[in-house]
C-alpha positions in Angstrom: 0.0 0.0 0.0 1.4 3.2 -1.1 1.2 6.6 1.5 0.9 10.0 0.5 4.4 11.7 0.8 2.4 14.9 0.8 0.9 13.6 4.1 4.6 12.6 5.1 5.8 16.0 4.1 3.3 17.5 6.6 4.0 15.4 9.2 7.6 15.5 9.1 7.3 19.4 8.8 5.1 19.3 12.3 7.1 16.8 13.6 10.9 18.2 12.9 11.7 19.8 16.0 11.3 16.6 18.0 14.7 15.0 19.6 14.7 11.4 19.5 12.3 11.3 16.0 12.8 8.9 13.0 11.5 7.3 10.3 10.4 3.7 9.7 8.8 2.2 6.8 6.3 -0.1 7.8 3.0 -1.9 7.2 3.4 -0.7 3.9 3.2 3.3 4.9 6.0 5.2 6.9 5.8 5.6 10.9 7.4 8.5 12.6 8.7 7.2 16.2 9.8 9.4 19.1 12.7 7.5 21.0 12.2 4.3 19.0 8.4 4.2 20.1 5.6 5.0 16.9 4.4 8.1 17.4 2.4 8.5 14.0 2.5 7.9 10.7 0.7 7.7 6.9 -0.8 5.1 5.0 -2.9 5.5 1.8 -5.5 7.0 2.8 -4.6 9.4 5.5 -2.7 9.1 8.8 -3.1 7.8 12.3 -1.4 8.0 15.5 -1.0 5.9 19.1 -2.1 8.2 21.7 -2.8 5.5 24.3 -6.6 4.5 25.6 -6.5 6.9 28.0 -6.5 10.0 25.2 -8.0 8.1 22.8 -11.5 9.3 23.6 -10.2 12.9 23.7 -8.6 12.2 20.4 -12.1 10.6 19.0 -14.0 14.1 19.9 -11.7 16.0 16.6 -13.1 16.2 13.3 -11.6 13.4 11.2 -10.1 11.3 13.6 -11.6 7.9 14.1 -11.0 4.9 15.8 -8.1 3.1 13.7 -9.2 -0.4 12.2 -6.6 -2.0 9.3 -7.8 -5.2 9.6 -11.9 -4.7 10.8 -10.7 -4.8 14.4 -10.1 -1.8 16.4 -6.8 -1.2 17.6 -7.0 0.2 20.9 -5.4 3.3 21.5 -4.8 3.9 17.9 -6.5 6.4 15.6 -7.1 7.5 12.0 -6.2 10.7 10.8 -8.5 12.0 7.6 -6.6 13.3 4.9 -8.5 16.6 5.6 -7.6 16.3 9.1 -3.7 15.8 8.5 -4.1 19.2 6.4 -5.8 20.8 9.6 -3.0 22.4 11.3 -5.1 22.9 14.6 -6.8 19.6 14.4 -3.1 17.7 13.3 -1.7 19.5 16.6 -4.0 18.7 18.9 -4.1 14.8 17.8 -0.4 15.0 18.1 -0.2 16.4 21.0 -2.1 13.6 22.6 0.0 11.3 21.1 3.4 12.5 22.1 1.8 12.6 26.1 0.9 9.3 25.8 4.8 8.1 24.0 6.8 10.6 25.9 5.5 8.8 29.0 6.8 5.2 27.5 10.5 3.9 28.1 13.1 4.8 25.2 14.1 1.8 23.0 
């Protein structure tokens, strides 16, 4: 499955003051981790991000972000970014935000 690298680009541009951040290809898009944890990435239709299950209903109250589902079953403490909401600067922050809480608080790998 191919990503959009203009999703990337936006990401990466959000993304690029981080210490600790890299890039991973996987599951056939590209994750962004934060001290070797995934943070967020892209995929072909949009993004998502791991902000934990104790954001993710905070994260599930923003426009365009949904519970995140590759396979038909939710993965818990994951969610979808919309293509529209990836190109929301406010929304994008505030999903990322919650996502960075929830990996800062994990142990560097």
């Amino acid at each position: 499955m191919a990503y959009s690298e203009k999703n990337a680009g936006i990401l990466r541009d959000e993304l690029a003051r981080l210490d600790g951040l890299s890039e991973k290809r996987m599951f056939g898009g590209l994750c962004f981790m934060l001290n070797g944890n995934m943070l967020c990435g892209v995929h072909k239709d949009g993004g998502m991000a791991r902000v934990g299950k104790a954001n993710e209903a905070t994260a599930l109250e923003l426009d365009g972000i949904d519970p995140l589902s590759f396979t038909g079953r939710k993965m818990g403490g994951m969610v979808d970014i919309s293509e529209a909401a990836i190109e929301d600067e406010k929304i994008l922050r505030a999903v990322l935000s919650l996502a960075r809480e929830f990996v800062e608080s994990l142990p560097p790998k």
